[in-house]
C-alpha positions as CSV (number, residue, x, y, z in Angstrom):
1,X,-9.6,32.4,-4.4
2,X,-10.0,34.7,-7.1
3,X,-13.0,34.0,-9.5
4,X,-12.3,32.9,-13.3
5,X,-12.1,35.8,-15.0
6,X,-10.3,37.7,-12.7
7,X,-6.6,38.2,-13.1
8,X,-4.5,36.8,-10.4
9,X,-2.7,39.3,-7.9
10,X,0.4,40.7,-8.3
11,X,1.7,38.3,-5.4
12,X,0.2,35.3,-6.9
13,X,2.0,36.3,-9.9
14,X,5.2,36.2,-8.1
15,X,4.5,33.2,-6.1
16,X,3.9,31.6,-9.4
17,X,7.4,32.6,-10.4
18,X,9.2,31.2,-7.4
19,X,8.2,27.9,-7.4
20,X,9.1,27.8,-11.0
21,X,12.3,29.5,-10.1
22,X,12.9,26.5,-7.0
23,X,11.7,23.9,-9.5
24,X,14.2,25.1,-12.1
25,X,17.1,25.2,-9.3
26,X,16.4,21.6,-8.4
27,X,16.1,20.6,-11.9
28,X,19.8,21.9,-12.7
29,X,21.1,20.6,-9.6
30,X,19.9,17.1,-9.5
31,X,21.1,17.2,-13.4
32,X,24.4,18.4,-12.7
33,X,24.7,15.2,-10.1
34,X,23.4,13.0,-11.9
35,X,26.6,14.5,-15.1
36,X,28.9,13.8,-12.0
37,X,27.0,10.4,-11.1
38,X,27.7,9.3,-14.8
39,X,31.1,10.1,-15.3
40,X,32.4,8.5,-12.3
41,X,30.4,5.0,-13.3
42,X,30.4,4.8,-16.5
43,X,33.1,7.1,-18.2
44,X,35.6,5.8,-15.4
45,X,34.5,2.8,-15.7
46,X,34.5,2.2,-20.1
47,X,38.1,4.0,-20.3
48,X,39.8,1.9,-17.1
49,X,42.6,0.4,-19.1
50,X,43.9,3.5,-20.5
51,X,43.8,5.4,-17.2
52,X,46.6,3.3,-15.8
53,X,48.6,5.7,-13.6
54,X,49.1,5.1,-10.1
55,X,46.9,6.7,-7.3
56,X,47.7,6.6,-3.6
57,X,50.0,3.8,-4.6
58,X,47.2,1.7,-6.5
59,X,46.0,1.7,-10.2
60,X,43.3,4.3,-10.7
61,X,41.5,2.4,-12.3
62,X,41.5,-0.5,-9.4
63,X,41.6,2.3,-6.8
64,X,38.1,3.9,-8.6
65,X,36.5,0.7,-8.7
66,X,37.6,-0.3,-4.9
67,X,37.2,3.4,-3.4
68,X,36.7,6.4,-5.1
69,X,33.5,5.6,-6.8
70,X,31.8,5.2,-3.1
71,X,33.6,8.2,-2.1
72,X,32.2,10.2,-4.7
73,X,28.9,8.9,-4.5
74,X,28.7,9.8,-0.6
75,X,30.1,13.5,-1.7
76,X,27.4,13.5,-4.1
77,X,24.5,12.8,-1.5
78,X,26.3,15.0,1.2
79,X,26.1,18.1,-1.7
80,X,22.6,17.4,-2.8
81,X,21.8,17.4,0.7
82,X,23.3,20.6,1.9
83,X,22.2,22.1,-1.5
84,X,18.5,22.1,-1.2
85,X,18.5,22.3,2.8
86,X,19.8,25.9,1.8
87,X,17.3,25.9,-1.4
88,X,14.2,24.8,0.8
89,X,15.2,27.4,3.2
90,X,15.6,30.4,0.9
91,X,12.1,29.1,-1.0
92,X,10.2,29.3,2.4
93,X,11.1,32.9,3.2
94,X,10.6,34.2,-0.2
95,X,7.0,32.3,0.0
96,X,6.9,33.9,3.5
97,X,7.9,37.2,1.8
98,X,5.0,36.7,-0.5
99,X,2.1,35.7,1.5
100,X,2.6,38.8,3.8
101,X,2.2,40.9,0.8
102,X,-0.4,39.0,-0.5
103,X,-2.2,39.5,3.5
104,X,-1.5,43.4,2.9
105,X,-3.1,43.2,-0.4
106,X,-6.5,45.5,-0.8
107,X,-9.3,43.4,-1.4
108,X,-10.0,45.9,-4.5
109,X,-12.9,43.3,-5.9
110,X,-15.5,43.1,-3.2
111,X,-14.5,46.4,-1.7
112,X,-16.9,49.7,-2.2
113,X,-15.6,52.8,-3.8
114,X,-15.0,55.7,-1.6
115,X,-16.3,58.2,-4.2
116,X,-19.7,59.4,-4.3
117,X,-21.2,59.2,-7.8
118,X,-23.0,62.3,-8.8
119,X,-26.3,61.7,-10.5
């Protein structure tokens, strides 16, 4: 650990700046869902009478109420799923990435200079 008044390392810098970066990706991607999420329960759901057109032979609106709202919810999980498998799995290499550099940091603080002061 780095003392209080010493500014944090380059890597921690970075580090700092990917899990702000992952956080941020989650963020938009559990927001962009839960858009998704909304308009198939509530948007379908408030404006069923005037979406009367059939769909596979069935009302939509009957046919969203009956099917397609489970349908789209399981698509949903499925995405979310898949989505931050792959997000996870980029976040731990870069975080990999950055704790090896961190490792082949100099430990410039506690280490002696390799100039000989004249005096």
């Amino acid at each position: 650990m780095h003392p209080p008044d010493a500014a944090p390392s380059p890597a921690a810098l970075r580090r700092a700046a990917l899990q702000r970066h992952f956080w941020r990706s989650t963020l938009a991607l559990t927001v962009a869902l839960l858009f998704v999420w909304f308009l198939v329960s509530v948007v379908v759901t408030w404006f069923a009478r005037e979406l009367s057109f059939d769909f596979f032979g069935w009302p939509f609106s009957f046919w969203m109420a009956a099917q397609g709202g489970l349908v789209v919810f399981c698509l949903i999980v499925f995405f979310y799923a898949r989505t931050m498998n792959r997000l996870d799995e980029l976040h731990a290499a870069a975080l990999a990435q950055c704790a090896a550099e961190e490792a082949a940091e100099p430990q410039a603080a506690g280490a002696p200079s390799s100039g000989a002061s004249s005096g």
